[in-house]
N, C-alpha and C positions, 0 to 999 in steps of 0.2 A: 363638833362643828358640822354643820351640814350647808351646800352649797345648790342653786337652784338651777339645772343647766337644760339649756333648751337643742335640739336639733332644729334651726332650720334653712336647712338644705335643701334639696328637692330631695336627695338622696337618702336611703338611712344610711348609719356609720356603719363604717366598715371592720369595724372590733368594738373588745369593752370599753366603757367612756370612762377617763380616772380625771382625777380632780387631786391635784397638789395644793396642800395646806402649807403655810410659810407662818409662821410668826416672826415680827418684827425680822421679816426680810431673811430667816433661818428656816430651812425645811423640818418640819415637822411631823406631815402624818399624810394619807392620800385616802380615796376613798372609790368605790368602782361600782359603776353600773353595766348592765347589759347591753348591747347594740340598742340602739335609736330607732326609733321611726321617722320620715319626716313630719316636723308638729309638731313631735312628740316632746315630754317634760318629764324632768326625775328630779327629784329629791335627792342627793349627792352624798351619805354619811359619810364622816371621816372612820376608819376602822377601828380606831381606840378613843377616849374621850381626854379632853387635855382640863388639867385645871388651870383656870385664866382669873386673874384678877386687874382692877384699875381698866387706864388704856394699852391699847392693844391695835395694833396695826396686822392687821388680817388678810392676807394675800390667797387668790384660790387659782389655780392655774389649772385650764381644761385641754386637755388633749391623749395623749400616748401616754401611761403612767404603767413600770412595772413593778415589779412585787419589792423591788428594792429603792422606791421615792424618787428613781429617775424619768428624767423628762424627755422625750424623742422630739418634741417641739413646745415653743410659749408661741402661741398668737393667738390664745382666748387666756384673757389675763385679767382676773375684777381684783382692785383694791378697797378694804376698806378699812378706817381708824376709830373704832369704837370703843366706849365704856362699858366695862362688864360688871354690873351691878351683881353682890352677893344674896341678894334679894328683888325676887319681882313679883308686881301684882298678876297674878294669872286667874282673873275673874270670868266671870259667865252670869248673865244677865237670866233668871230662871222668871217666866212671869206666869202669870194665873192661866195663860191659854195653854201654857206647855206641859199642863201635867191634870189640867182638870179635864173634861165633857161636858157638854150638854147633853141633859136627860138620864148621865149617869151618876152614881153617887163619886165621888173622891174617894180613893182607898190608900190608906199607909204603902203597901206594897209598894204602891209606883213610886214614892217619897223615895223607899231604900234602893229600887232600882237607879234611880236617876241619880244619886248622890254615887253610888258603885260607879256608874259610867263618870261620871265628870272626875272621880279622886284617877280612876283608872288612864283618863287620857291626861293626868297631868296637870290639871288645874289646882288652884289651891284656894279659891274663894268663889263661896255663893252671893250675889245679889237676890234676893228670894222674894218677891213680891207678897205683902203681906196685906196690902192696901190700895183699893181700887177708885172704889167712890163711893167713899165713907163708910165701908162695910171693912170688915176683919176676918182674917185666914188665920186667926189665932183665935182665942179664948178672950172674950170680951171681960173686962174693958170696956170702952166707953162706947165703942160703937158695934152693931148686931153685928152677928155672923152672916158671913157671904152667903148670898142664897147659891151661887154656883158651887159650893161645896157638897150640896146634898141633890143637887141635878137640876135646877131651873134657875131663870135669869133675874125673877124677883121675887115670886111668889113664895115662895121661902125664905127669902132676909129673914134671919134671927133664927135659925131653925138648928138647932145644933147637930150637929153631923158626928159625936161622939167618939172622937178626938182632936188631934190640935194637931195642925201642920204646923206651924212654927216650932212648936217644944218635938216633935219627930224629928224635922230636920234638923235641927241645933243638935240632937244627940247621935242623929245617925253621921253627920259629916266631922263632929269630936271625935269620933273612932277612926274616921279615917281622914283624921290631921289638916280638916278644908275648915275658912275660915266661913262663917254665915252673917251677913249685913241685911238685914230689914229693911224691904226695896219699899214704897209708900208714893203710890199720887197725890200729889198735894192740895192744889187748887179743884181737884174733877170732884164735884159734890154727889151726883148721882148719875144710875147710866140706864134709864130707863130700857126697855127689854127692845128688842127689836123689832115688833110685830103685837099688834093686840091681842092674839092669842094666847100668850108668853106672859099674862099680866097686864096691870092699870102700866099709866106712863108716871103717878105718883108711887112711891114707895109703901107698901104697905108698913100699918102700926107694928112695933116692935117696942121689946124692953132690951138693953136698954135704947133710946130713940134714933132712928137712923139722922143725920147730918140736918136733910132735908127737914125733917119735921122738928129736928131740935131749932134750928133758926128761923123758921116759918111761921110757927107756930107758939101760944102761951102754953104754960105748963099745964091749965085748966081750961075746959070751955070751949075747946076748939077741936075738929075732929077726928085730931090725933094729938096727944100730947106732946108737947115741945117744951121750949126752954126759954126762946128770947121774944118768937112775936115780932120779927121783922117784915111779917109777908115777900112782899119778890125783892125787898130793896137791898139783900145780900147777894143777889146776882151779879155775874158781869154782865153789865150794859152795852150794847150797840149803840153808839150816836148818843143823841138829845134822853128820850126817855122809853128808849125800848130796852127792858130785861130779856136777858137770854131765855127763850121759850122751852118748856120740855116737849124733846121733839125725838121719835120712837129712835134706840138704836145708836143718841146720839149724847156724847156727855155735856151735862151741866155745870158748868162752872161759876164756884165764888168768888167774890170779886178779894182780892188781896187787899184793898182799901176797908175793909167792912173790919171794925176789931175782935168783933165775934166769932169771925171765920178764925183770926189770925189769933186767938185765946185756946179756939178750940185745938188746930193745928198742933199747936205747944204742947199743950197737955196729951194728947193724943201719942205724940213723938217722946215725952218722958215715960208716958205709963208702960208702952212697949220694954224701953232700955231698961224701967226700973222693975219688968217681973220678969223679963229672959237673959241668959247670957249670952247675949250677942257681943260680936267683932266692933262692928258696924250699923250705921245708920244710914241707906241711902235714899235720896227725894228724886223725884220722877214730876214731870207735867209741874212745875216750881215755875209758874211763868204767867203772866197772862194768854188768853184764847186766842189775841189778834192785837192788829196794829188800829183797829177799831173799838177795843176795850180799854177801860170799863168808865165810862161816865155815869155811873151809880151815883143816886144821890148822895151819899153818902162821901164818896170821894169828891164828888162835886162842890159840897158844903165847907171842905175843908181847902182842896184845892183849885177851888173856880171851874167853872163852865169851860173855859178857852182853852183849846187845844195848843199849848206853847212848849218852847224848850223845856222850859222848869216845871210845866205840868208831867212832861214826859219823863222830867227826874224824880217829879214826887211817885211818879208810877214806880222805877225803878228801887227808890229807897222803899217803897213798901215790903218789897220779898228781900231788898237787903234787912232790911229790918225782921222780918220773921228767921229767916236763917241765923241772926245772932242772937233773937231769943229760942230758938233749937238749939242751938251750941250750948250757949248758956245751960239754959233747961237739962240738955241731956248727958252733961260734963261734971253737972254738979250730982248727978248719980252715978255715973259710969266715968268716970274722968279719962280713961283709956279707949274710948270708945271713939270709931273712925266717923266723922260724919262727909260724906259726899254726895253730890248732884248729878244728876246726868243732864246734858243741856244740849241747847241749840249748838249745830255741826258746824255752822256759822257766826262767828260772835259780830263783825261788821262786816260790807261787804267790799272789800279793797282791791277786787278784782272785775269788779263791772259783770259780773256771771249775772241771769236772771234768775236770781233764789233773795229768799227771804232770809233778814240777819234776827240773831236775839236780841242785840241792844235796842236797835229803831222798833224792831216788827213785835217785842214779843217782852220789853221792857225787861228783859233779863241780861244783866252785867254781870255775866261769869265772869270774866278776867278781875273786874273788880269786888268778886267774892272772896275769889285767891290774894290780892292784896293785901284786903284787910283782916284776913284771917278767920275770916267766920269759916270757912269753909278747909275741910284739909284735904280735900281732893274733887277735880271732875270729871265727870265720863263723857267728853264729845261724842254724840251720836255720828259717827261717820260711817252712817251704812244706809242704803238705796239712794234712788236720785243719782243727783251731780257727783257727790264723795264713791260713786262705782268706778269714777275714770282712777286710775293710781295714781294719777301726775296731783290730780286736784284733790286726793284726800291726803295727799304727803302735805301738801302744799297748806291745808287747813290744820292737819297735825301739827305744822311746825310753826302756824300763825300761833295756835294756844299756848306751843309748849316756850315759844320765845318772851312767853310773860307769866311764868308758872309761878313768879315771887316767893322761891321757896317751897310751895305748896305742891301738889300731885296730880299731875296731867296724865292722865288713861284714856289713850284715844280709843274710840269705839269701833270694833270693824264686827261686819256682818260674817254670820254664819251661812248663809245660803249659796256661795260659788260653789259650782259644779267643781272646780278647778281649785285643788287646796291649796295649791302656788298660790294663788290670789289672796289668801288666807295670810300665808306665808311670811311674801314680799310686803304683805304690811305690818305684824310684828319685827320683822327684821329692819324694816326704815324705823319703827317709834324708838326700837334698841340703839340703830344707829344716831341719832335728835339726842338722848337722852331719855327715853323717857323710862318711869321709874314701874310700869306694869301697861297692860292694857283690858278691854273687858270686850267679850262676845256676843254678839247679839245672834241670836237666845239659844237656848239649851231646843227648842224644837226645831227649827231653821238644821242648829248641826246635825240632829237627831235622822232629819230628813236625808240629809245628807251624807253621813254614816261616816265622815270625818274623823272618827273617836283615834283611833290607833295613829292617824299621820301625827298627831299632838304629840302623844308619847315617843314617836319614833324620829319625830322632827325636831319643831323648836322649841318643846316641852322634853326631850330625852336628858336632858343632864336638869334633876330637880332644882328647885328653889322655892325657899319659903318666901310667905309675905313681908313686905316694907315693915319696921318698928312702925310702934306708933308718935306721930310728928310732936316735937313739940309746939309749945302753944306759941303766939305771933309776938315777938317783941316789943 
């Protein structure tokens, strides 16, 4: 047990600060820190660790505590009645920036580094970013190797870098007992470089064809080989008949309405599950670009020009519809295998705050992913912006988790407070809610922050494996 107590007095304390532990209203264990400062904040352990299962009503009392559990006064008193799951998700979001360079090549080494530190602070699952925009941090497959693997931002797509981060890390984090999910943007088709020096703003030719040129382009004839020959009308559109432009620096995205995109996607997501032993499968950017997309031809022909309720549900069923041909796709190889989303921090906006929601703004129904089961878990992005106040990312944690229909709600909290209380007190609310794990944004942010041992010594000191896997939806 550990409790989060703060000095603030003007004064520092005048002795060591103890902290009395009660279970169900019976004294149980105490825990001491050193004199205070005013300001100042501690992390509280209890001296021994207790094993707890089910509900539990959790009493901590702050004041005078000596070596024998008594108390000299209660008038700093928290209560709380929580569920002690014998299982939690204890994830970490690792993405392409947090372990690669610009201008340097990628090297194994930092793979085994970064998997030592995350088993060491306690975690027990990678999200491992394998997929950017339409490029591959694994061994192709259907689409070329990341040019960022061997040090530039395009000019090398397809350029093998002479090993395979995904088969490293799958083997380095088996040895030390962490689970690995295959992190994948969905919709971002290409991410042209950020500056013309850096490369064209098209992708260069590769085998096999990067996204770009497979949809763009015929297989013959044209100045890169492709595959369908749609020209720009796999875009998502702004408005009437403007395609999203490539523009340096910035991502291109296809439109979810196009069936080409949504064919390619699938295969994409089974070819991964069907050559690695992966945990998991999770999707990233699963959404449209805006509340301005995608009037594509293409979706247009099918769902009319007019911007109406039911147009904005056929947007919707579009990515429900790809999510339960990934299910499908990826179940029928892997039948064990976790698939989850990470998604808009906002599903509607029921509190009049100035932010943008996923259902109106970005035609994403996560909560109604979780219904119907296409989905077995999601990862609320609850970190920068508005979700930094604690009142308003409690308050968004508890909007998801009050419609989880069974399914697995991992609120997302940020890795970059100075202040690992902050860290903290939002694992300890999602525990409090129910909720069944949570994931960290990202493994660089904590890195920076040097965070690693409060996990271990805090709310990651008494181990737990990951969640079984769910069964399928009734």
């Amino acid at each position: 047990l550990t409790a989060t107590v703060g000095n603030i007095g003007p004064a520092p304390t005048p002795d060591v600060v103890g902290v009395a532990f009660f279970i169900n209203d019976r004294y149980a264990t105490y825990g001491l820190a050193p004199a205070m400062q005013p300001g100042a904040t501690e992390i509280i352990r209890a001296i021994k660790p207790l094993t707890l299962y089910g509900r539990q009503k959790i009493t901590a009392i702050v004041d005078d505590v000596d070596r024998y559990g008594e108390i000299s006064h209660r008038n700093n008193t928290l209560t709380r009645t929580i569920t002690i799951n014998t299982t939690e998700r204890r994830a970490i979001w690792v993405t392409r920036y947090d372990w690669t360079d610009f201008q340097q090549a990628a090297r194994p080494e930092t793979i085994d580094r970064m998997v030592d530190t995350i088993a060491g602070a306690g975690f027990n699952t990678i999200f491992f970013q394998v997929r950017a925009a339409g490029d591959a941090y694994y061994t192709p497959g259907l689409e070329p190797w990341a040019a960022r693997l061997t040090g530039s931002q395009s000019n090398n797509l397809g350029h093998d870098p002479g090993w395979d981060p995904l088969a490293r890390i799958i083997e380095k984090a088996a040895a030390a007992g962490l689970e690995v999910h295959a992190y994948l943007n969905v919709y971002t088709a290409w991410l042209p470089p950020s500056a013309g020096q850096y490369g064209q703003l098209e992708p260069p030719a590769t085998r096999p064809p990067h996204l770009f040129d497979r949809l763009t382009y015929k297989p013959a004839g044209d100045p890169h080989p492709g595959q369908y020959g749609l020209g720009q009308s796999w875009r998502q559109y702004s408005g009437g008949d403007s395609p999203m432009p490539l523009e340096w620096g910035r991502y291109l995205w296809a439109g979810p309405g196009v069936n080409a995109v949504r064919d390619h996607i699938v295969a994409v997501a089974q070819d991964i599950v069907s050559r690695y032993a992966l945990h998991g499968l999770h999707l990233d950017r699963v959404r449209y670009a805006g509340p301005e997309y995608s009037s594509d031809p293409r979706s247009n022909a099918v769902a009319g020009v007019e911007r109406t309720p039911l147009r904005n549900q056929w947007q919707r069923d579009r990515i429900t519809d790809l999510l339960h041909r990934v299910n499908t796709a990826v179940k029928a190889v892997r039948p064990a295998t976790w698939l989850s989303a990470a998604v808009w921090p906002c599903y509607q906006n029921k509190w009049g705050w100035d932010i943008t929601e996923g259902y109106a703004d970005y035609y994403q129904d996560s909560k109604g992913w979780l219904a119907a089961g296409v989905l077995d878990a999601i990862a609320p992005m609850l970190y920068n912006g508005l979700a930094d106040e604690f009142d308003k990312w409690r308050l968004l944690m508890q909007d998801f988790m009050a419609d989880a229909k069974g399914r697995h709600v991992y609120p997302g909290i940020g890795g970059y407070y100075e202040e690992f209380a902050d860290i903290a007190r939002r694992i300890e609310a999602g525990r409090e809610a129910g909720a069944p794990g949570h994931v960290l944004f990202s493994y660089g942010t904590l890195a920076e922050q040097g965070h690693w041992a409060k996990f271990a010594a805090g709310p990651y000191a008494v181990k737990a494996p990951p969640p079984p896997v769910l069964p399928g939806p009734a």
